[in-house]
N, C-alpha and C positions, 0 to 999 in steps of 0.2 A: 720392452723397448729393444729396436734391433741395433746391432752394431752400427749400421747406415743410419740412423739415427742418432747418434755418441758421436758421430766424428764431424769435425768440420766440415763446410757444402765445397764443392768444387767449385774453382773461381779461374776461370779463362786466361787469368795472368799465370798460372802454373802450366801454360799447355792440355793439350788434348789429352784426356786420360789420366792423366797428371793430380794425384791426391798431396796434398801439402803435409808434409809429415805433424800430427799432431801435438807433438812437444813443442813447434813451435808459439803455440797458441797457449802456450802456460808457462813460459818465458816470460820471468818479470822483467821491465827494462833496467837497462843497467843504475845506476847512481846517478851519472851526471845528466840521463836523459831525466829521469823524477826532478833533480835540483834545476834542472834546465828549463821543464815545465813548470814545475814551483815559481820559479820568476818570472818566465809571462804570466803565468795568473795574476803572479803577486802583484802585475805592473798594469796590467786590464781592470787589476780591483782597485789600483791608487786613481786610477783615471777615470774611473765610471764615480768611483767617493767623491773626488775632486770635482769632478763636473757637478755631482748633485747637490752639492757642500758651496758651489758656487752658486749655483741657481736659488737654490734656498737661503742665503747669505741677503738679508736683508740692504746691508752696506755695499753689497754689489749690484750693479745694472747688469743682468744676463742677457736683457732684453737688446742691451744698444749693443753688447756684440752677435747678435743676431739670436736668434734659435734656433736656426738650422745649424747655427755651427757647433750650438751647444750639442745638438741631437746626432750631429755626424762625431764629436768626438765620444761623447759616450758610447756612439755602436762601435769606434773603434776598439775602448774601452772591453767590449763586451766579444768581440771578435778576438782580440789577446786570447780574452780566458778564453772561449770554444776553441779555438785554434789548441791553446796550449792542452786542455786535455784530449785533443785529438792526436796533438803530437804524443804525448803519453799513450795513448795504443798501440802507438806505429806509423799513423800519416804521414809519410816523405811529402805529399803536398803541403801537408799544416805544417812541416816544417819547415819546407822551402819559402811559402808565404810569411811563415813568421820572420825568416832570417830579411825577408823583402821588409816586409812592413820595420821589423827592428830599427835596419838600415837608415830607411825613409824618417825616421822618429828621430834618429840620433840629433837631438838640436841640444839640449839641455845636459848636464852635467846627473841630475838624479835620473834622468831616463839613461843615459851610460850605463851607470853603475849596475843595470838593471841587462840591459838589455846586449850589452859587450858579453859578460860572462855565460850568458846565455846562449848566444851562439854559439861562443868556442866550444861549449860546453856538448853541446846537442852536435857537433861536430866531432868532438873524439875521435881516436880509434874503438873505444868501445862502445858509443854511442852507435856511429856508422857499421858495426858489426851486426848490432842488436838492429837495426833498421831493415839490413841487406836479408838476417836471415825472415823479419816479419813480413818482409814484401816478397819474397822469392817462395818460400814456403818450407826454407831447408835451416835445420841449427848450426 
């Protein structure tokens, strides 16, 4: 195996010529980006349970509030998680979408609890350190 083979591919967001320093790419994210992703998961998994917890729920009609609406909040459900561990890679767009979609959701008091801490969170100054150097390509 040759060294050009070990290293990272070149990616047009570092410029021409431009190799992204390798240590970036083995840089774990800091704490509160991991606990920051942990609660959108955690809140895309209450929402896809929820939803199928209701549809299955004998005592409930899922029917008379539609099915489409049940099926568009489980993908949102399921968008959380993907998004959240994308944000745990590095995505500034998975994170900029989740901080949108969070936003959008704020109706309820347990989606708060969830989704407040989360932004500040993935917000930091050492959350936005670890972002700057995974997208730039520099530690």
């Amino acid at each position: 195996m040759t060294s050009e083979q070990d290293s990272p591919p070149s990616d047009e967001r570092f410029g021409e010529g431009h190799e992204p320093d390798e240590s970036v790419y083995r840089t774990p994210p800091p704490r509160t980006v991991t606990i920051a992703a942990t609660l959108w998961i955690s809140l895309g998994a209450l929402l896809v349970a929820g939803m199928v917890y209701y549809a299955l729920d004998p005592r409930s009609a899922p029917l008379s509030t539609g099915l489409l609406t049940l099926v568009v909040w489980i993908g949102v459900g399921v968008a959380f998680i993907v998004l959240g561990k994308l944000m745990r890679q590095g995505s500034t767009r998975a994170r900029t979408a989740l901080t949108v979609m969070g936003i959008v959701s704020l109706a309820g008091l347990w989606t708060a609890l969830l989704v407040v801490p989360a932004i500040v969170l993935q917000f930091r100054p050492a959350s936005s350190a670890w972002f700057k150097a995974i997208n730039t390509g520099k530690p």
